[in-house]
N, C-alpha and C positions, 0 to 999 in steps of 0.2 A: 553610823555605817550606812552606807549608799547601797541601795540593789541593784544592780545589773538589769539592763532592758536587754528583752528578747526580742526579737524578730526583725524581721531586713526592712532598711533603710525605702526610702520612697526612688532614690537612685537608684538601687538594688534590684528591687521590685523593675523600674521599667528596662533596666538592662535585661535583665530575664526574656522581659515580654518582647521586647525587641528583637532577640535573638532569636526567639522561638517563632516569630512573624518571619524574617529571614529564612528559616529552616523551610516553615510552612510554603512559601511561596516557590522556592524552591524544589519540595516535595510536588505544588499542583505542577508548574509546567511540567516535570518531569513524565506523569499522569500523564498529560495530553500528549504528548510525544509517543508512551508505551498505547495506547489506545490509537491513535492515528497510526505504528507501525503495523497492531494488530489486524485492523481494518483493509489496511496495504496487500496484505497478507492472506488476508481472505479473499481478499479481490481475485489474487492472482488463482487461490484454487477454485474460483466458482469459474473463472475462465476452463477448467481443465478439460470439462466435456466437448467444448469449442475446438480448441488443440487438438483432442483425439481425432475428434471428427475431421478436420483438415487435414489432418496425418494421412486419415482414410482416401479422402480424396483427393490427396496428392498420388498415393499410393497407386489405386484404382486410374486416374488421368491423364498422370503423368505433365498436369498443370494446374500452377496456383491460378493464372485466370479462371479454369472452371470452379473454384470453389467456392462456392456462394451458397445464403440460405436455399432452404429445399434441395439440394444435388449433395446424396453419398451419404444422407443423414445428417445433413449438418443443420442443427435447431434453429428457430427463427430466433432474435436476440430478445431476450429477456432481461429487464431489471431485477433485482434482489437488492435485499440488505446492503450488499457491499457494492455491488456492481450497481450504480446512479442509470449511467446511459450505456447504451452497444450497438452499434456498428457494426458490423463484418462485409468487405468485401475485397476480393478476388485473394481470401485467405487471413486477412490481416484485419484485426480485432481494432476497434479504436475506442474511448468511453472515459466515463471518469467515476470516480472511486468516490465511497464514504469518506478517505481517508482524506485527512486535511491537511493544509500546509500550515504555517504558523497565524497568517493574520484571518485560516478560517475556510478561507476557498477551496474546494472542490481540486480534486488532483486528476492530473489528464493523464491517460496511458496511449501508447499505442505498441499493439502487440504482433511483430512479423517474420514469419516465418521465413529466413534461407534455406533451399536448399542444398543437399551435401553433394559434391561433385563426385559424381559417378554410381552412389545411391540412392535409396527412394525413402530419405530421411531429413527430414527436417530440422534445421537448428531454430529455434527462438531468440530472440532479441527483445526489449521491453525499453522505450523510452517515454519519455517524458516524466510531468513531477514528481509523478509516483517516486522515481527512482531518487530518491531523497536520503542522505546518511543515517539526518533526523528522527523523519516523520513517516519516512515509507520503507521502500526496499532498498538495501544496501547496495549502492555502485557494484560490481566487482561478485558481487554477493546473488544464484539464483539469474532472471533474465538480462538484467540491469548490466550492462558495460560500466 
């Protein structure tokens, strides 16, 4: 009488491992995508105090030319965590983000303020890579067209 052999075959075995490299590889991009949107994300709220403050001195002016560092409280521009570089002038935010694009680079924003016809209200607009389906803010989704 013959015993039965227990355990998986050396095919077995790499089928397994193979598929689980697949899942893996899978799981990191997905990683780097959820952390480059986060990043996107935080960008746009460390801009926030920037916005108000142009708000203000749109408000106060009654023009985007006047609003620039120093005039109506508007901060000088500081890097952070999320926020790399910043720009601002005559209202409109320019820099580039922690958040990355897929081969790594640095994401560019520029952030502009329209105003509302006939009120003293401002709409935002947000272009550049930032605005990414992927890796940053969603089209459609927030300042992103």
């Amino acid at each position: 009488m013959q015993q039965a052999k227990k355990g998986l075959t050396l095919i077995e075995t790499m089928s397994v491992v193979g598929i689980v490299g697949i899942l893996a590889t899978i799981a990191v991009m997905q990683y780097g995508n959820y952390i480059s949107r986060s990043q996107a994300a935080n960008t746009l709220a460390e801009l926030a105090p920037y916005r108000q403050a142009i708000g203000v001195c749109y408000q106060n002016s009654g023009a985007l030319a006047n609003c620039n560092v120093g005039t109506f409280g508007i901060p000088a521009p500081l890097v952070s965590t999320n926020v790399k570089t910043l720009t601002l002038g005559n209202g409109v935010l320019a820099g580039t983000s922690s958040a990355t694009t897929s081969s790594g680079s640095a994401m560019d924003f520029t952030y502009v303020p329209e105003p509302e016809a006939g009120t003293a209200s401002l709409t935002w607009g947000m272009t550049g890579t930032i605005c990414d389906s992927s890796r940053g803010l969603k089209p459609g989704d927030g300042p992103c067209a």
